[in-house]
mmCIF file of the N, C-alpha and C atoms, coordinates in Angstrom:
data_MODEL
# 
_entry.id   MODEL 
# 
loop_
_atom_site.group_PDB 
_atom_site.id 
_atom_site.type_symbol 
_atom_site.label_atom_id 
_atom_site.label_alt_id 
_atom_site.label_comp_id 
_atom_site.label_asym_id 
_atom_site.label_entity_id 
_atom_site.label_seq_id 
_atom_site.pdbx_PDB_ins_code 
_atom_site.Cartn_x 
_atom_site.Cartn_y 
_atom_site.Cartn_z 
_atom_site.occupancy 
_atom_site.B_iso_or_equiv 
_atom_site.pdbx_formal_charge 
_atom_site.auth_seq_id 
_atom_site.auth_comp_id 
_atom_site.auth_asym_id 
_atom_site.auth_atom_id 
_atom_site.pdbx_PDB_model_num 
ATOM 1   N N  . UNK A 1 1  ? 84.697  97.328  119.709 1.00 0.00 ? 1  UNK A N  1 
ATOM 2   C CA . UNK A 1 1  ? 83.768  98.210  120.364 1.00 0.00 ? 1  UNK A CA 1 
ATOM 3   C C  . UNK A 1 1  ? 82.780  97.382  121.193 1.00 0.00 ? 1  UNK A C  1 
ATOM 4   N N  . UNK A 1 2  ? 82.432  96.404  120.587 1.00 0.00 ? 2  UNK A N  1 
ATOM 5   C CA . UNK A 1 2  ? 81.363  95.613  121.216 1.00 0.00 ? 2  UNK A CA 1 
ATOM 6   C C  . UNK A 1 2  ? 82.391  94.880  122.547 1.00 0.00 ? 2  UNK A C  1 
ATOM 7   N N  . UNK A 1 3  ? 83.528  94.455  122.380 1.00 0.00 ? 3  UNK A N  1 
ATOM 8   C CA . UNK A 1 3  ? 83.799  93.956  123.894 1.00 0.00 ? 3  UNK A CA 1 
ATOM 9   C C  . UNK A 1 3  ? 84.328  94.933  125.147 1.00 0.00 ? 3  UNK A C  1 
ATOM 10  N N  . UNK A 1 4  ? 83.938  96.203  124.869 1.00 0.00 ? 4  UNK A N  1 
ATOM 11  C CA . UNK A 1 4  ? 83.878  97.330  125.762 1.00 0.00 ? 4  UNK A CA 1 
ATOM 12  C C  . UNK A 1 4  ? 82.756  97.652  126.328 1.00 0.00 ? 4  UNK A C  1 
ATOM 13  N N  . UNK A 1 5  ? 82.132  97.346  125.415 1.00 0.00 ? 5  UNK A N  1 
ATOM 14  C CA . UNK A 1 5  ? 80.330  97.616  125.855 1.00 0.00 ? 5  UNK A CA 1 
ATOM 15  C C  . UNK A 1 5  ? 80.072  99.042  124.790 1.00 0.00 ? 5  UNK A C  1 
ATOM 16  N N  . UNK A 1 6  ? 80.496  99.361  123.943 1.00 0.00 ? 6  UNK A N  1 
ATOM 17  C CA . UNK A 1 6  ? 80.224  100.462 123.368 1.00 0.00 ? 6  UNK A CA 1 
ATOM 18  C C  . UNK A 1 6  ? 79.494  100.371 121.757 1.00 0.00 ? 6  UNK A C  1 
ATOM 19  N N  . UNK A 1 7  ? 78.680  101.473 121.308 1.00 0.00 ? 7  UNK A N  1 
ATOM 20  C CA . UNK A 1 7  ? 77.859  100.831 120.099 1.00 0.00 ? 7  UNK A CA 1 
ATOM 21  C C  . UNK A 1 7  ? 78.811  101.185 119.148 1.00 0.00 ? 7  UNK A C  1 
ATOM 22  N N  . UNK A 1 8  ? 78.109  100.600 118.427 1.00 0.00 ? 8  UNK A N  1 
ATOM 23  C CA . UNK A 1 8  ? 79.217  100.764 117.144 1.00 0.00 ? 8  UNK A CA 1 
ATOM 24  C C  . UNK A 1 8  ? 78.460  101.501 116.208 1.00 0.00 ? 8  UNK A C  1 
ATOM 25  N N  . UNK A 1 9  ? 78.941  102.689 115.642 1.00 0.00 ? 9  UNK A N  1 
ATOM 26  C CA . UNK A 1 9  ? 77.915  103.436 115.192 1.00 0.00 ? 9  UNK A CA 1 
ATOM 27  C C  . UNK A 1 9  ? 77.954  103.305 113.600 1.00 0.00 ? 9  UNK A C  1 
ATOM 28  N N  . UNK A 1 10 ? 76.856  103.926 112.936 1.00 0.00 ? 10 UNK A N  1 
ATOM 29  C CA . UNK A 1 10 ? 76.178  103.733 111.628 1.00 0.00 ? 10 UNK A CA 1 
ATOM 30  C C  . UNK A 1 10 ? 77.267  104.152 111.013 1.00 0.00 ? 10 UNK A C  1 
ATOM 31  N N  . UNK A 1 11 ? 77.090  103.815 109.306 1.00 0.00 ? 11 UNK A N  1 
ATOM 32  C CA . UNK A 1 11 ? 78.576  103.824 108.435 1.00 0.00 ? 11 UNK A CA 1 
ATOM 33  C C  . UNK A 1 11 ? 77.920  105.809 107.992 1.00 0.00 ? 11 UNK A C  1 
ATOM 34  N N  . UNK A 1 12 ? 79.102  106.697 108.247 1.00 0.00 ? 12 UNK A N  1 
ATOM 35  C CA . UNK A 1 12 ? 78.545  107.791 107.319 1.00 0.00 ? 12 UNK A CA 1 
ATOM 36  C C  . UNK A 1 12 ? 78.227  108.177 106.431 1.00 0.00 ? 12 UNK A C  1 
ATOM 37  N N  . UNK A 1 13 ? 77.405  109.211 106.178 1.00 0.00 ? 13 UNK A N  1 
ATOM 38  C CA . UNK A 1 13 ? 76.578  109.518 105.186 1.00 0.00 ? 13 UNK A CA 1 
ATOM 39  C C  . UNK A 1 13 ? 77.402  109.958 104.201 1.00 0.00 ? 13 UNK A C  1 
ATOM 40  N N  . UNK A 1 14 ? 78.819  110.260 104.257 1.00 0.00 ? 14 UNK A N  1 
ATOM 41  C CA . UNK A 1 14 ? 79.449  110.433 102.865 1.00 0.00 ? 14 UNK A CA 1 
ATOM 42  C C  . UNK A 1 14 ? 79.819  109.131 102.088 1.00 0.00 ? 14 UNK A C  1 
ATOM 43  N N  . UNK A 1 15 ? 79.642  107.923 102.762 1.00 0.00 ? 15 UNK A N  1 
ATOM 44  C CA . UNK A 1 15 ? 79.962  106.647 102.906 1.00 0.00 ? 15 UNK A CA 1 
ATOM 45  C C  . UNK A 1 15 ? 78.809  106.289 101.604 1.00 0.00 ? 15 UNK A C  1 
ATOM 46  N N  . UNK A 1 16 ? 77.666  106.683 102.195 1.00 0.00 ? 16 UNK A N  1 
ATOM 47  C CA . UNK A 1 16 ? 76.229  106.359 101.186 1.00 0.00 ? 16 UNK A CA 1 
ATOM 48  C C  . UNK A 1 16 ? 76.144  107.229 100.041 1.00 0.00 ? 16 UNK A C  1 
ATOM 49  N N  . UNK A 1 17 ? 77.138  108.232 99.825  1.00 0.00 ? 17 UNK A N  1 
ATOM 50  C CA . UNK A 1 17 ? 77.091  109.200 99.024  1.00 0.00 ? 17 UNK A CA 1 
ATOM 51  C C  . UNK A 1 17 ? 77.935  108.470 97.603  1.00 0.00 ? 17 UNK A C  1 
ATOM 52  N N  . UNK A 1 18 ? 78.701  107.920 97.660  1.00 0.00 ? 18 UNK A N  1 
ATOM 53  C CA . UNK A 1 18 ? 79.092  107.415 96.583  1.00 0.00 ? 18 UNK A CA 1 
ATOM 54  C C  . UNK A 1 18 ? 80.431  107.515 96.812  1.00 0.00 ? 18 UNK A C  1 
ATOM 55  N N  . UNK A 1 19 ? 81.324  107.349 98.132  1.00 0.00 ? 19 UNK A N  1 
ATOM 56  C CA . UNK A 1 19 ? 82.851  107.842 98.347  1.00 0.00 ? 19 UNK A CA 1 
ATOM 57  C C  . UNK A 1 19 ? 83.109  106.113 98.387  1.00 0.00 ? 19 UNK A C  1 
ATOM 58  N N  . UNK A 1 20 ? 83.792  105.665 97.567  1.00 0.00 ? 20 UNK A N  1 
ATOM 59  C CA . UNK A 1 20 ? 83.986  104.397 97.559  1.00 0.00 ? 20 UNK A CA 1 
ATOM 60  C C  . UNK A 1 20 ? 86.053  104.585 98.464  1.00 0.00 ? 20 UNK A C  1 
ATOM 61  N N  . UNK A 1 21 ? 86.683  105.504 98.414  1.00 0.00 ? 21 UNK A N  1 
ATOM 62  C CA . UNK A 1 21 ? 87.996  105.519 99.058  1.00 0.00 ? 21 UNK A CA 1 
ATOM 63  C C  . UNK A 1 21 ? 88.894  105.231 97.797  1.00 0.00 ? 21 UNK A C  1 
ATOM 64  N N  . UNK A 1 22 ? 88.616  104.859 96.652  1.00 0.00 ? 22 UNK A N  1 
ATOM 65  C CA . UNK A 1 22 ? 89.887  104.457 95.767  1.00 0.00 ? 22 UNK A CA 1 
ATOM 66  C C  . UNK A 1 22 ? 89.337  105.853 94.744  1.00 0.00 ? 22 UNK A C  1 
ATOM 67  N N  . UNK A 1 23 ? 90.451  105.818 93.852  1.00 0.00 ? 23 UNK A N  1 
ATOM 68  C CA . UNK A 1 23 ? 90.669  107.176 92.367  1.00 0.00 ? 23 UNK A CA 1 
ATOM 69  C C  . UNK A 1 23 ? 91.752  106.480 92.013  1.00 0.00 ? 23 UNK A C  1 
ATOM 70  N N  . UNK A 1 24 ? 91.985  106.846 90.804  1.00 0.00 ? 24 UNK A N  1 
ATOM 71  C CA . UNK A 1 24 ? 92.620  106.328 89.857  1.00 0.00 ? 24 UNK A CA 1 
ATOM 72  C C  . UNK A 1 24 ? 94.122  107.778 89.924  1.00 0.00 ? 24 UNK A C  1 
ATOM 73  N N  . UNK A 1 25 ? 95.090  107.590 89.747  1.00 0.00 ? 25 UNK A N  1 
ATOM 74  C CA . UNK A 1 25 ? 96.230  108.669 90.063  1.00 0.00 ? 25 UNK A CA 1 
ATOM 75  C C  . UNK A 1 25 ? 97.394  108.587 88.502  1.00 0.00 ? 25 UNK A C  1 
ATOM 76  N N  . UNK A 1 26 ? 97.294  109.405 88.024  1.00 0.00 ? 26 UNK A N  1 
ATOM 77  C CA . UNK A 1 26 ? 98.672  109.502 87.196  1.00 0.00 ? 26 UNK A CA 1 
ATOM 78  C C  . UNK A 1 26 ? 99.598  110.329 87.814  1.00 0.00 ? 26 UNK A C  1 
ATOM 79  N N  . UNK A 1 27 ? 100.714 110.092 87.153  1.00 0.00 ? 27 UNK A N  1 
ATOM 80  C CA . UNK A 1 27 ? 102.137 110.611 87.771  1.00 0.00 ? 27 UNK A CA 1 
ATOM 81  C C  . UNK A 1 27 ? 103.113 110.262 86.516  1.00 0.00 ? 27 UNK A C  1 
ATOM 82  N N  . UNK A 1 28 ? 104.059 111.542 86.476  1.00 0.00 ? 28 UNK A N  1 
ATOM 83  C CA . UNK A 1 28 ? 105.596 111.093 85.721  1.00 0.00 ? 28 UNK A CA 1 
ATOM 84  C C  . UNK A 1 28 ? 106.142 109.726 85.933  1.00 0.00 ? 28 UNK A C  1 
ATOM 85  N N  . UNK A 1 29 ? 106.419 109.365 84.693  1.00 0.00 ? 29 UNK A N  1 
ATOM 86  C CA . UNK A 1 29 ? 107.099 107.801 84.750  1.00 0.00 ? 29 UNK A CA 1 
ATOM 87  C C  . UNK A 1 29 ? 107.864 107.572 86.064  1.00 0.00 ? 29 UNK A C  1 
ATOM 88  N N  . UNK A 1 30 ? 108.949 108.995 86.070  1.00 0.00 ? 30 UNK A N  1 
ATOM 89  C CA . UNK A 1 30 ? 109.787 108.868 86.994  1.00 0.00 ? 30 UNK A CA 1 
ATOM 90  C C  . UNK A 1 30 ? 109.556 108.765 88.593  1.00 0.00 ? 30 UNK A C  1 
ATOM 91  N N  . UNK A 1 31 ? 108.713 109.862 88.715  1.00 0.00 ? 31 UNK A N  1 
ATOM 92  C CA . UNK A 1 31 ? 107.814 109.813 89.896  1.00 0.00 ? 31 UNK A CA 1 
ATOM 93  C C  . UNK A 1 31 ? 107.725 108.219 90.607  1.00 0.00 ? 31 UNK A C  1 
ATOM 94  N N  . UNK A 1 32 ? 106.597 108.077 89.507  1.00 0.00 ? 32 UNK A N  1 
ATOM 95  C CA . UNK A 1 32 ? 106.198 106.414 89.460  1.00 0.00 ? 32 UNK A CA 1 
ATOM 96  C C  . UNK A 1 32 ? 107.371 105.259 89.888  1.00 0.00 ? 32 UNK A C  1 
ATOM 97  N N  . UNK A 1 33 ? 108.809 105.461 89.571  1.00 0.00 ? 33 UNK A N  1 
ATOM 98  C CA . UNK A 1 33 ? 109.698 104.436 89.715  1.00 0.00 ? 33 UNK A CA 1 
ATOM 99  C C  . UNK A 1 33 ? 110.264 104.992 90.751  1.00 0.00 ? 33 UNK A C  1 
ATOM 100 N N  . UNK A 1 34 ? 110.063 105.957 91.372  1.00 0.00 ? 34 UNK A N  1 
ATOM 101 C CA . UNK A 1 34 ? 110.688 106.587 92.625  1.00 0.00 ? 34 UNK A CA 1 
ATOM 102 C C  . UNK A 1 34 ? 110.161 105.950 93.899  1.00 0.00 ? 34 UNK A C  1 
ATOM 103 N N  . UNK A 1 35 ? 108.472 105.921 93.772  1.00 0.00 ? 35 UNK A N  1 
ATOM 104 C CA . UNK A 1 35 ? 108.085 106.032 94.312  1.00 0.00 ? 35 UNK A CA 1 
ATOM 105 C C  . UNK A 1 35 ? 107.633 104.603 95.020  1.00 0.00 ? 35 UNK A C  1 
ATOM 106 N N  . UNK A 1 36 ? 107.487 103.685 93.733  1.00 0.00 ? 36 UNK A N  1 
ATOM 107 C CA . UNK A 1 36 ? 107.684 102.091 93.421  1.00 0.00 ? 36 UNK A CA 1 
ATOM 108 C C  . UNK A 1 36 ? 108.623 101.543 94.265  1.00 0.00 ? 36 UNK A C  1 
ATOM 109 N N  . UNK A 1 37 ? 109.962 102.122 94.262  1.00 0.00 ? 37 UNK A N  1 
ATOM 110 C CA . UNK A 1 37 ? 110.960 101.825 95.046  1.00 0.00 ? 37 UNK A CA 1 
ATOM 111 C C  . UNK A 1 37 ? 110.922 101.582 96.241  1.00 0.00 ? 37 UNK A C  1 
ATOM 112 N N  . UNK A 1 38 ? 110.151 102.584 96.772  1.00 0.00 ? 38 UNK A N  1 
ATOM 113 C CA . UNK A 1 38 ? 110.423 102.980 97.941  1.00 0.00 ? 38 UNK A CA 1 
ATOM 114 C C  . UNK A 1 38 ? 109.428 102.003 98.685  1.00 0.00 ? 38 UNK A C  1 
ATOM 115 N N  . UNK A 1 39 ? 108.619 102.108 98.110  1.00 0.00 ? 39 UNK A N  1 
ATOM 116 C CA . UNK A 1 39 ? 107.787 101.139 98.485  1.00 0.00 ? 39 UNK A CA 1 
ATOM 117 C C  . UNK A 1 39 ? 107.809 99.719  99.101  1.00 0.00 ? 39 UNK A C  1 
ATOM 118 N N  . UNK A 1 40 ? 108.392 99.359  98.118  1.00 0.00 ? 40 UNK A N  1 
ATOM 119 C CA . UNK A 1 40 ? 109.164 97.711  97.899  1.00 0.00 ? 40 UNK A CA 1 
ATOM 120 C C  . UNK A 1 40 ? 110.050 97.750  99.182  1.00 0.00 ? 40 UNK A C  1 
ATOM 121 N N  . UNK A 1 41 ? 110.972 98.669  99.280  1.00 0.00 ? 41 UNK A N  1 
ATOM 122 C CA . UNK A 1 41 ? 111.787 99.144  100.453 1.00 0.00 ? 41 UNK A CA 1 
ATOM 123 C C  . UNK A 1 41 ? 111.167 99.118  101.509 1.00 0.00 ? 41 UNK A C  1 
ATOM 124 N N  . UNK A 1 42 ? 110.028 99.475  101.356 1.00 0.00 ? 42 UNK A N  1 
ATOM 125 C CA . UNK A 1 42 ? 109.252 99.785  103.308 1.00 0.00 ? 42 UNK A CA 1 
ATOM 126 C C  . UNK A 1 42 ? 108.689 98.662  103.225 1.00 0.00 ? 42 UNK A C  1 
ATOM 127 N N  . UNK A 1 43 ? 108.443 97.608  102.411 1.00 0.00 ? 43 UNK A N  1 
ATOM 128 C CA . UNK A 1 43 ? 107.462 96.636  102.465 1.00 0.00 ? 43 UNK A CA 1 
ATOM 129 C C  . UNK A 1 43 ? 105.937 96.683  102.663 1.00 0.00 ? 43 UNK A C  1 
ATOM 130 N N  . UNK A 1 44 ? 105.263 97.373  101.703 1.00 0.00 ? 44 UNK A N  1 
ATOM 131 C CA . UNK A 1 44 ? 104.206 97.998  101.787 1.00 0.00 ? 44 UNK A CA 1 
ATOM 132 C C  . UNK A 1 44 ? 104.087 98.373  100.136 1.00 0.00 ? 44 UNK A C  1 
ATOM 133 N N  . UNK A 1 45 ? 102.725 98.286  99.909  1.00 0.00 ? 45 UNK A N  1 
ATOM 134 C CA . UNK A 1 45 ? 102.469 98.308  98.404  1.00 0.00 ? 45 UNK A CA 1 
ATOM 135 C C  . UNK A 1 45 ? 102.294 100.348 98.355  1.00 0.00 ? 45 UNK A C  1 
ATOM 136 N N  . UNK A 1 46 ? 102.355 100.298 96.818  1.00 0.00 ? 46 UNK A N  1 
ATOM 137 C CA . UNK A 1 46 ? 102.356 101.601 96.162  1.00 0.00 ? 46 UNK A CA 1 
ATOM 138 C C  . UNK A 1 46 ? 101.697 102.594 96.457  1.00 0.00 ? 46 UNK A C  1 
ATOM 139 N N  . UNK A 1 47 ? 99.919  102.075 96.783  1.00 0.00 ? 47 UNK A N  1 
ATOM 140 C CA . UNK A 1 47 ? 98.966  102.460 97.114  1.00 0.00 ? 47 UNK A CA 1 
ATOM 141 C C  . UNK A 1 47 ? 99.121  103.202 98.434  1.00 0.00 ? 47 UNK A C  1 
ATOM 142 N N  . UNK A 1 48 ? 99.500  101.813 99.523  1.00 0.00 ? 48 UNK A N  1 
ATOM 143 C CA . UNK A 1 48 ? 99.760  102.385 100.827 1.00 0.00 ? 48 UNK A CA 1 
ATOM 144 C C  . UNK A 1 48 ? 100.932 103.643 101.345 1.00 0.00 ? 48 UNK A C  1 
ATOM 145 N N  . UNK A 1 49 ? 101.375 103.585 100.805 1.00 0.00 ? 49 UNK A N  1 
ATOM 146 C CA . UNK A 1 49 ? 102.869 104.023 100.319 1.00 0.00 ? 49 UNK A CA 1 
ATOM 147 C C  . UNK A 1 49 ? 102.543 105.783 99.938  1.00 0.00 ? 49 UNK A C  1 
ATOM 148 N N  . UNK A 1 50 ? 101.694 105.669 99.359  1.00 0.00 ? 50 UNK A N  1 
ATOM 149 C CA . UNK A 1 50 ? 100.698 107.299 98.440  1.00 0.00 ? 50 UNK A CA 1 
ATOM 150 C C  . UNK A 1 50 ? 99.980  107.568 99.783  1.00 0.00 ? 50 UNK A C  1 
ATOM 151 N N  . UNK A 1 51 ? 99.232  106.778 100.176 1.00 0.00 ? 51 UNK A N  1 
ATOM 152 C CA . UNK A 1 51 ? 97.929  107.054 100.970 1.00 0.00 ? 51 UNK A CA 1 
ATOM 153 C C  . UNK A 1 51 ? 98.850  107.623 102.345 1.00 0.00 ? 51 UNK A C  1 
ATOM 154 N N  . UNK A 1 52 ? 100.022 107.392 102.560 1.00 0.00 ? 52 UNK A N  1 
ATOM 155 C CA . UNK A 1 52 ? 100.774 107.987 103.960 1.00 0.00 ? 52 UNK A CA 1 
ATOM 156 C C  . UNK A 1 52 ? 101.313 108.715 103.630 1.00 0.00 ? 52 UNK A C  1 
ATOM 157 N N  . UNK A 1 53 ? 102.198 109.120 102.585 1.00 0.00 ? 53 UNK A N  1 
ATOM 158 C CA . UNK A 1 53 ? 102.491 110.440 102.429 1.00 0.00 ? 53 UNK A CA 1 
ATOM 159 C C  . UNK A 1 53 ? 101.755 111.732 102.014 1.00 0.00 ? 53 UNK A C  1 
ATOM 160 N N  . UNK A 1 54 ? 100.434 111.295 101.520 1.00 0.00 ? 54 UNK A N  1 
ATOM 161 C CA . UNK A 1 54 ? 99.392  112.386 101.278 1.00 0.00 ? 54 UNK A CA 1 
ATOM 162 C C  . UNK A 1 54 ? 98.845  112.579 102.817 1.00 0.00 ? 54 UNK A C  1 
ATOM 163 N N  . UNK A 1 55 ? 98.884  111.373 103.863 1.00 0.00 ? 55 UNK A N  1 
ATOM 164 C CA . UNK A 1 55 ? 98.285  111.991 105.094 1.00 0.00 ? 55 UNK A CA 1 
ATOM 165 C C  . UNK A 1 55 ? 98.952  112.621 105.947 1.00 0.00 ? 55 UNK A C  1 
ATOM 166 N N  . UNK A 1 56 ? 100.544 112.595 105.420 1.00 0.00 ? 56 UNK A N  1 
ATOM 167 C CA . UNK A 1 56 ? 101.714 113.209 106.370 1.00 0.00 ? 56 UNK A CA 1 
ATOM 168 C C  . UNK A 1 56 ? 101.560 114.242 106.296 1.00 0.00 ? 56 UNK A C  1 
ATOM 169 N N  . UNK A 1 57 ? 101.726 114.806 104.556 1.00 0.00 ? 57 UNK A N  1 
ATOM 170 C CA . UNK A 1 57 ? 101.716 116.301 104.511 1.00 0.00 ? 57 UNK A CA 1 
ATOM 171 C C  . UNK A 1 57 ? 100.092 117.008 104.756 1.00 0.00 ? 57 UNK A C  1 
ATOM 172 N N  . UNK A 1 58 ? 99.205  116.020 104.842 1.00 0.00 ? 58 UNK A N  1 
ATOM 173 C CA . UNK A 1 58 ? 98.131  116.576 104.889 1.00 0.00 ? 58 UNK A CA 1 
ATOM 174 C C  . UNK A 1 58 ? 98.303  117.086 106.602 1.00 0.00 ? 58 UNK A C  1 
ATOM 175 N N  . UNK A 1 59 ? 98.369  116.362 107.660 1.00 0.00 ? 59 UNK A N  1 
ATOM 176 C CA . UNK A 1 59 ? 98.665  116.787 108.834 1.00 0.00 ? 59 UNK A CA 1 
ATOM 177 C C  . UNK A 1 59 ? 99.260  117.836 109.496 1.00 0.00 ? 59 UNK A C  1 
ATOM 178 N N  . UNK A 1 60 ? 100.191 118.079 108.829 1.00 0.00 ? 60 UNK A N  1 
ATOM 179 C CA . UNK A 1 60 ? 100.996 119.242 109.271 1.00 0.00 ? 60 UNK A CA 1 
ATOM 180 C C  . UNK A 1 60 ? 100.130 120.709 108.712 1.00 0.00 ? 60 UNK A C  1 
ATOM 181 N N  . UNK A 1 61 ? 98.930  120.927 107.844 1.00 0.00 ? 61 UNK A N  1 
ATOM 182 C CA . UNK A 1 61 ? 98.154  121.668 107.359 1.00 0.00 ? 61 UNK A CA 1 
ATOM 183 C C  . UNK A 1 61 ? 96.937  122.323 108.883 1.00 0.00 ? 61 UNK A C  1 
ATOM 184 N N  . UNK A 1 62 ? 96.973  123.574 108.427 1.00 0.00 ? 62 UNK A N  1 
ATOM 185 C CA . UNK A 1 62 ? 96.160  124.055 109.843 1.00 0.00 ? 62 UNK A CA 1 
ATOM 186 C C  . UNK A 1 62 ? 94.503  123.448 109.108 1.00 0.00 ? 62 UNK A C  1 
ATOM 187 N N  . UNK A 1 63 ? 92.939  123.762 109.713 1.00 0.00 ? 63 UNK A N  1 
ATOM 188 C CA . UNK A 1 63 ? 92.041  123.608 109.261 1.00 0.00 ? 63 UNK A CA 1 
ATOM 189 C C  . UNK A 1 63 ? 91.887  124.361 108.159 1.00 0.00 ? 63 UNK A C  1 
ATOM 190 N N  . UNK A 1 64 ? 92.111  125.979 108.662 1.00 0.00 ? 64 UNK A N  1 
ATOM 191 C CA . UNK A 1 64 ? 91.933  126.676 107.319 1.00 0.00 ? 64 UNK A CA 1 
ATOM 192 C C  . UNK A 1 64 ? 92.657  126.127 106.240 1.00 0.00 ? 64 UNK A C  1 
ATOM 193 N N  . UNK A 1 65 ? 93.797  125.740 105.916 1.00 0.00 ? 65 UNK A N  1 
ATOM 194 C CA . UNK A 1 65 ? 94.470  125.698 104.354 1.00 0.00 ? 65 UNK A CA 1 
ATOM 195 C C  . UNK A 1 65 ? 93.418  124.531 103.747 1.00 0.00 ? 65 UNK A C  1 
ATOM 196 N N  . UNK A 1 66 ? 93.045  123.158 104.986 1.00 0.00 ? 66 UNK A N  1 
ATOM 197 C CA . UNK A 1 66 ? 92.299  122.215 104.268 1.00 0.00 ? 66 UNK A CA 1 
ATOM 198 C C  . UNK A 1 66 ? 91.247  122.348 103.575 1.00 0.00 ? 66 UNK A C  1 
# 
């Protein structure tokens, strides 16, 4: 931002609220080794792996359902 000339703006206020971005997730064993897999497969850890398929299906959602 700064080598555009543009400001870089303040961190948000849900930011100061206590949203640190991580939770803790359970799931079926199986789930879990499904999902492990696949992972390893895309080359990309478990985490990342969760965090894109929750934003895939989250996307295709109109505002209202969110």
């Amino acid at each position: 931002m700064k080598e555009v000339g543009r400001p870089i703006p303040p961190p948000s206020v849900e930011l100061a609220e206590g949203y640190s971005g991580k939770w803790q997730l359970r799931a079926p064993k199986s789930l879990h080794r499904r999902r492990a897999k696949r992972a390893k497969c895309e080359g990309v850890s478990l985490d990342t792996l969760a965090v894109t398929l929750l934003a895939e299906g989250l996307s295709g959602r109109t505002a209202h359902e969110r």
